[in-house]
FIDOGU-225460 format. One record per residue (C-alpha): x, y, z; residue in three letters. Coordinates in steps of 0.05 Angstrom, whole numbers, plus 5000, padded with zeros to 4 digits. Layout:
FIDOGU-225460
XYZALA
...
//
This chain:
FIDOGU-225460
761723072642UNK
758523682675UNK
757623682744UNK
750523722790UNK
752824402813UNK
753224552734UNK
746324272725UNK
743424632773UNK
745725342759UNK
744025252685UNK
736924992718UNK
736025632759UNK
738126092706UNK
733525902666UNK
727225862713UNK
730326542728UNK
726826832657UNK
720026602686UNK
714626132653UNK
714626602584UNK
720926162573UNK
718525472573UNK
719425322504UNK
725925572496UNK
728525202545UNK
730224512507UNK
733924952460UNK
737125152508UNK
739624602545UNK
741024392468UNK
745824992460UNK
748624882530UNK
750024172520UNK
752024092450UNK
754623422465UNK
748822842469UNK
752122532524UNK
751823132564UNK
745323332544UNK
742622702556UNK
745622662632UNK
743023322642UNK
735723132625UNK
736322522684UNK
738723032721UNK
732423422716UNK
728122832722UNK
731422562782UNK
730923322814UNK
722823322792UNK
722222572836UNK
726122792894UNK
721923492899UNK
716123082892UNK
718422562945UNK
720223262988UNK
713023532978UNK
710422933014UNK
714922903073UNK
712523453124UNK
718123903155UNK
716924103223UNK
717024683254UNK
723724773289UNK
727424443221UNK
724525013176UNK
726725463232UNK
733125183232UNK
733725213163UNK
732625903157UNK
736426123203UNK
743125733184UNK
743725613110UNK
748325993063UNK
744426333020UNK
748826442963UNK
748025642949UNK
743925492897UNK
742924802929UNK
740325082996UNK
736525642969UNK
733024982928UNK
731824642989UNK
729125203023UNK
724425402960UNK
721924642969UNK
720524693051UNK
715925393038UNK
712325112978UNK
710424442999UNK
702724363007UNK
702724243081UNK
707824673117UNK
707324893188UNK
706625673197UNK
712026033246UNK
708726523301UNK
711527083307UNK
708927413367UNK
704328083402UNK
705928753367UNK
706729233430UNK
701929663394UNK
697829123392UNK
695828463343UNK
698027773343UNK
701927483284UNK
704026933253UNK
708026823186UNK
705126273137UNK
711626003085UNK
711826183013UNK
718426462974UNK
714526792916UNK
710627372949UNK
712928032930UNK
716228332863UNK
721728762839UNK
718929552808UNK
722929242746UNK
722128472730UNK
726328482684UNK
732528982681UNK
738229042632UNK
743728712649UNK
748528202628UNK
749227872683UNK
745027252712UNK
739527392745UNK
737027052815UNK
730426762810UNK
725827212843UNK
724126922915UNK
731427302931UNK
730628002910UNK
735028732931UNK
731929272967UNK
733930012962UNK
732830413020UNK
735831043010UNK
730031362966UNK
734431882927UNK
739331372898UNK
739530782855UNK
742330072864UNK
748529892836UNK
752629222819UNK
757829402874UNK
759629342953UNK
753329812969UNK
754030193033UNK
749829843092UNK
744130393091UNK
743230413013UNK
739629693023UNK
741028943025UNK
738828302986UNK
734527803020UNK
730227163007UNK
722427183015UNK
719126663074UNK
713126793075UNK
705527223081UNK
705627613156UNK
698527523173UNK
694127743237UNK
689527433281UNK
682427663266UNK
678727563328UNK
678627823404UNK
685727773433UNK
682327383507UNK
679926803442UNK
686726683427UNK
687926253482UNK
692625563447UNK
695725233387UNK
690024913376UNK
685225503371UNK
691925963329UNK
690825233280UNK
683525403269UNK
683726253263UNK
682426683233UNK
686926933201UNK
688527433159UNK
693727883111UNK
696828483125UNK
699028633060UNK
707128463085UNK
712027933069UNK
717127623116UNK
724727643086UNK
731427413113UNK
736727903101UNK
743227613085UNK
750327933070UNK
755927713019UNK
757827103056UNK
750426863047UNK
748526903124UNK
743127043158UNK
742027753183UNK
736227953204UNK
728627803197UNK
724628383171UNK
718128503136UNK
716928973071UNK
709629123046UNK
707928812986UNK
706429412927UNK
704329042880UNK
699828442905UNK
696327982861UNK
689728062831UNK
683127622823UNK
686927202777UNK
692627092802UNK
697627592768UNK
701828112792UNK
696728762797UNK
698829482795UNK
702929862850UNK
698830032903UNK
698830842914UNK
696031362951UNK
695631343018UNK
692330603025UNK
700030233039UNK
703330023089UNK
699130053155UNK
698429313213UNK
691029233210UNK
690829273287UNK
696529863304UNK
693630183351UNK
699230863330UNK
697130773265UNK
704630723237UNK
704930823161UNK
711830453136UNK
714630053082UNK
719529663107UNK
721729563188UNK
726128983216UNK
722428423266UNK
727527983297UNK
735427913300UNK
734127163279UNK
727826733263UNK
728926383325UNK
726226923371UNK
719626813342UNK
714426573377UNK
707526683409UNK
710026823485UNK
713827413457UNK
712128163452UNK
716328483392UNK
717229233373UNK
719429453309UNK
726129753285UNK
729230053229UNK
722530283200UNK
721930653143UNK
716131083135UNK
717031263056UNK
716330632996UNK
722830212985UNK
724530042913UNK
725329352904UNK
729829032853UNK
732628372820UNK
738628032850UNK
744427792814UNK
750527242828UNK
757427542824UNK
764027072805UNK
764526942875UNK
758026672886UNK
755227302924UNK
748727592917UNK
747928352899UNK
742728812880UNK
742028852799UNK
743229552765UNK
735929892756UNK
735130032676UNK
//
């Protein structure tokens, strides 16, 4: 009989392909699990997963749990990354603050794992593919990624938290929780990621702008170009940059604090699928 682990990586695989593949999923799973009673386990498998999400959704997490979370699970586990995936997308989940800008702004992150998207949904490779809220980024602009042991500065894979928004009124109105609960709000156009290594942890909290944000209805839109990319709504320098790092560890995060930014890159990052290696390692996917 195949195990949950089993179940679950066929699962992700093929949620991996996106919603174009819904109906060839129960072929599929038919191919997969040629014998009924395997086939049939896996289908209570799925059904049990769908009640226990849905029992997750209406549980709230707090605050210092999802914090917690993201800053001590392995990321290479399918099972965590699942749990994880579940905490950002519930329907009530409490936002993270993140802190003042020293060149001014106050922000806060609000959880989601499906913000921003590779240059290249989907790439050639035979290898399986990570389902998109962990994704690679290149940041050495004359090079490609590669399905090896990239050097540190060529880029990193991470996993998406969540929308970095600003708060849209006077600075001397932001005065408590209470009034940060009510806003406003609003985007600045980056995501929140957790950089992790090959062991799967934790390395770093950074935010990358988000090229290709979605239109009126919903889908992915075209990459944003030009000269209208990449700027905090209330820098005060002005800084044009694609990618820069925000804290050693989500735990540093929070509205007493005053944060610069490092590691910033001032030219557009490529970003790219992820895939899992024999070992259970995450790695950029060859661009093709």
């Amino acid at each position: 009989m195949p195990t949950d682990a089993e179940f679950l990586a066929f699962f992700n695989e093929q949620h991996a392909k996106g919603l174009g593949a819904l109906k060839g999923r129960e072929k599929a799973a038919q191919e997969k699990w040629p014998n009924k009673a395997d086939l049939m386990a896996y289908y209570r498998w799925s059904m049990k997963r769908a009640d226990d999400r849905e029992k997750e959704e209406m549980t709230p997490i707090s605050r210092e749990d999802l914090k917690a979370m993201i800053a001590t699970m392995n990321y290479n586990s399918n099972i965590a990354r699942s749990k994880l995936v579940t905490a950002v997308e519930r329907s009530i989940v409490p936002w993270l603050p993140v802190g003042s800008y020293q060149n001014g702004g106050i922000y806060r992150i609000v959880p989601g794992a499906h913000g921003l998207q590779p240059d290249q949904p989907d790439p050639k490779t035979d290898r399986w593919l990570v389902s998109m809220n962990v994704l690679g980024v290149n940041t050495n602009a004359s090079t490609k990624s590669n399905e090896s042991d990239d050097p540190e500065t060529a880029g990193f894979v991470f996993h998406q938290i969540g929308t970095l928004e600003y708060w849209g009124d006077k600075g001397e109105n932001f005065r408590s929780f209470e009034e940060a609960a009510r806003g406003p709000w609003l985007p600045t156009g980056f995501y929140a990621v957790v950089r992790f290594g090959r062991s799967g942890a934790a390395n770093g909290i950074y935010i990358i702008y988000n090229f290709y944000p979605k239109d009126e209805w919903g889908e992915r839109g075209l990459k944003v170009t030009g000269d209208y990319w990449g700027r905090l709504p209330q820098d005060r320098s002005n800084q044009q940059f694609s990618m820069a790092k925000l804290a050693d560890t989500i735990t540093e995060l929070r509205f007493s604090r005053t944060f610069t930014l490092t590691k910033v890159l001032d030219y557009p990052v490529e970003l790219v699928r992820a895939i899992q290696t024999p070992e259970d390692a995450n790695i950029r996917v060859t661009v093709a």
